[in-house]
C-alpha positions as CSV (number, residue, x, y, z in Angstrom):
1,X,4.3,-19.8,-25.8
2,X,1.5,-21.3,-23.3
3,X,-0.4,-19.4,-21.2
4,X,0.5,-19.8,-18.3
5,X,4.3,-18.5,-19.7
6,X,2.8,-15.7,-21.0
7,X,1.2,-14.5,-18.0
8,X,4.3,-15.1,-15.6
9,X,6.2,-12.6,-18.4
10,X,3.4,-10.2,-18.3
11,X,3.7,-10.3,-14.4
12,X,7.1,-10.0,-14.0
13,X,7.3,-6.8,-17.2
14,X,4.0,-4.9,-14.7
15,X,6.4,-5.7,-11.4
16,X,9.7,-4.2,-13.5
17,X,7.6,-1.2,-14.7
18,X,6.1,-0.6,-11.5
19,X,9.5,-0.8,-9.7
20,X,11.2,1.7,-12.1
21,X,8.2,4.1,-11.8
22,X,8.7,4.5,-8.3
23,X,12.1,3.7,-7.9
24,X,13.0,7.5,-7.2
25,X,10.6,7.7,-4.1
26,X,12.1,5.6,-1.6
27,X,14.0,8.1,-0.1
28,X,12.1,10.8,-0.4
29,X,11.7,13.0,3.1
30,X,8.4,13.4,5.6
31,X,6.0,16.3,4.3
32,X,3.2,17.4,5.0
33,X,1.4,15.3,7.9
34,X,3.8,13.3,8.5
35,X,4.9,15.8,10.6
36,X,2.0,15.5,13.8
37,X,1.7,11.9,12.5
38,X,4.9,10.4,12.4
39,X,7.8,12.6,13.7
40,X,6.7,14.5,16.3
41,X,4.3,11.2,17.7
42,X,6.6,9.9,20.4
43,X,3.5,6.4,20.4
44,X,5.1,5.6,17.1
45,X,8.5,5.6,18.4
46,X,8.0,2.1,20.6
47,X,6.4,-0.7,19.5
48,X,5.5,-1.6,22.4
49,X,3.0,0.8,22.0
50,X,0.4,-0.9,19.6
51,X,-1.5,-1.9,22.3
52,X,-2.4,1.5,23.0
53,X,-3.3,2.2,19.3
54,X,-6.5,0.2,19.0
55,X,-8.2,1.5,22.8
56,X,-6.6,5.4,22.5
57,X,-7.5,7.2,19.3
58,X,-4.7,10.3,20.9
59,X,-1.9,7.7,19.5
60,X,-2.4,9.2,15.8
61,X,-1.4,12.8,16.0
62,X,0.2,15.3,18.4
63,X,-2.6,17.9,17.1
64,X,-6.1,17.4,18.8
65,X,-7.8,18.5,15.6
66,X,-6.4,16.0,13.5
67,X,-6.7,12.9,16.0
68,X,-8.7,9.7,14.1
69,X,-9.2,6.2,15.1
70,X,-6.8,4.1,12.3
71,X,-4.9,1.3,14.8
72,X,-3.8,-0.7,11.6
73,X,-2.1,2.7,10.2
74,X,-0.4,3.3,13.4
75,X,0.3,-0.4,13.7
76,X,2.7,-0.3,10.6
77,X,3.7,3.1,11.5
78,X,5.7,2.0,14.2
79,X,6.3,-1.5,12.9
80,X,8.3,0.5,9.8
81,X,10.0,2.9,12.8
82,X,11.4,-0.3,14.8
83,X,12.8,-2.1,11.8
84,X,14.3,1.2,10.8
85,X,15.8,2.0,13.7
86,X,14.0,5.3,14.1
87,X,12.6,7.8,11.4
88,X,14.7,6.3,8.2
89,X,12.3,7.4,5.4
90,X,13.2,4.2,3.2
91,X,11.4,1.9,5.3
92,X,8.4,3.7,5.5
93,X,8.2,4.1,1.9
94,X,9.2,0.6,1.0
95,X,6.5,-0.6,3.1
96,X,3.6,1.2,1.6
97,X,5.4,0.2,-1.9
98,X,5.1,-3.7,-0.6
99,X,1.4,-2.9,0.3
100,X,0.7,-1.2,-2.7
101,X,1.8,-4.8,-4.6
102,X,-0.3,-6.8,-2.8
103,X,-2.5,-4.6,-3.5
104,X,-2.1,-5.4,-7.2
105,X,-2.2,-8.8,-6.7
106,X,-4.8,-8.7,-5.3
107,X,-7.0,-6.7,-7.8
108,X,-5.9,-9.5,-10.6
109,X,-7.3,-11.8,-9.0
110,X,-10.7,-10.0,-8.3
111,X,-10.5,-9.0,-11.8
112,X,-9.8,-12.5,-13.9
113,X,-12.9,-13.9,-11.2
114,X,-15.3,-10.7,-11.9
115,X,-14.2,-11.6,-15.9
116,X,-14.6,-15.1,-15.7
117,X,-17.7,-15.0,-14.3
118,X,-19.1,-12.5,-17.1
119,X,-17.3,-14.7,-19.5
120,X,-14.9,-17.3,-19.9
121,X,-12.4,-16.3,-22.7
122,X,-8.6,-17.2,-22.8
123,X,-8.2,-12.9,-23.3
124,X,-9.2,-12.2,-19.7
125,X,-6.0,-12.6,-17.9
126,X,-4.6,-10.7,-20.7
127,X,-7.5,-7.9,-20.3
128,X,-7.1,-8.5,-16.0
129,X,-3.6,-7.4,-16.3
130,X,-3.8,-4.5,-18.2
131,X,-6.4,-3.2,-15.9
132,X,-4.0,-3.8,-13.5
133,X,-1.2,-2.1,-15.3
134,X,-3.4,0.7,-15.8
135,X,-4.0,1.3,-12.1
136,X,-0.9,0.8,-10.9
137,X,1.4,3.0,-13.0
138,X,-1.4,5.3,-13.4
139,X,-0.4,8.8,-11.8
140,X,-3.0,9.0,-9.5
141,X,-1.5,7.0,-6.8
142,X,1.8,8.8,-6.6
143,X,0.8,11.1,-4.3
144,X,-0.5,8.6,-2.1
145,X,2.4,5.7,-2.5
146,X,4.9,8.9,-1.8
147,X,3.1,10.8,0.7
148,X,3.5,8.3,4.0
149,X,0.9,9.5,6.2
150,X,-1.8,9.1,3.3
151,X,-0.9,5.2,4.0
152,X,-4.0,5.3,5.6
153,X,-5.9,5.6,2.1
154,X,-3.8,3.0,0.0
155,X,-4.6,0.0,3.5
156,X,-8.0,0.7,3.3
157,X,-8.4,0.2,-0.6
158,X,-5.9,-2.7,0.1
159,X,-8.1,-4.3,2.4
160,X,-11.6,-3.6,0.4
161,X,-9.9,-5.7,-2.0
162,X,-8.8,-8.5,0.1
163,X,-12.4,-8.4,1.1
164,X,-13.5,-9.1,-1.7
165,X,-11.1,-11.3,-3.3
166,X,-11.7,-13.7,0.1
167,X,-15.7,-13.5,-0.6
């Protein structure tokens, strides 16, 4: 088997696992803040208001204590609310899950450069992937691939690492 073989298997075996692991979640309800963030945030509810979200830090929450300046959060927010047709929990969960693989794209490709760099050796896509493997399925990030308002945390780590992948 070539290499090249081998690692579209590996790929496709991490995607399968990664799917079945969180194949429960989609439909999973609001909790937590996604009450003040999300349900009761009438900004979310029209897309016509993203404008708003990059000049009025208000947008995020209902609750003046918990107001914070995230217009790419809020962006997707209501970008998962209009192709839902309102507050359908599966598209705001599939869309962090989408994120979340990008995300592990992302870090194999940092990874098999950082490794290459150290070291070329025909191991490290082998050794990127596992790292990979081990991030994504690792328990961890449940709470934050479940929990739609802590979007916010799994964006910015997804952009860090498109950051760097670009540099």
């Amino acid at each position: 088997m070539n290499k090249k073989t081998l690692h579209w298997i590996i790929s496709c075996l991490l995607l399968l696992a990664v799917v079945l692991s969180y194949s429960n979640h989609f439909n999973n309800a609001f909790h937590f803040d996604d009450s003040h963030v999300l349900v009761q945030n009438v900004y979310v509810k029209d897309i016509k208001n993203i404008p708003l979200f990059f000049t009025d830090p208000y947008t995020l929450s209902v609750l003046p204590t918990n107001r914070a300046y995230r217009p790419m959060f809020m962006v997707t927010l209501a970008i998962d609310h209009w192709l839902g047709g309102g507050l359908d929990p599966f598209y705001f969960h599939l869309s962090t899950f989408i994120w979340f693989l990008v995300q592990g794209a992302l870090m194999y490709f940092l990874f098999i450069k950082i490794l290459n760099l150290a070291s070329t050796h025909r191991w490290n896509g082998i050794i990127a992937w596992l790292a990979v493997s081990w991030y994504m399925l690792h328990t961890a990030n449940a709470e934050t691939i479940n929990y739609v308002s802590a979007r916010s945390d799994s964006l910015s780590t997804l952009t860090v690492i498109a950051a760097f992948v670009i540099y």
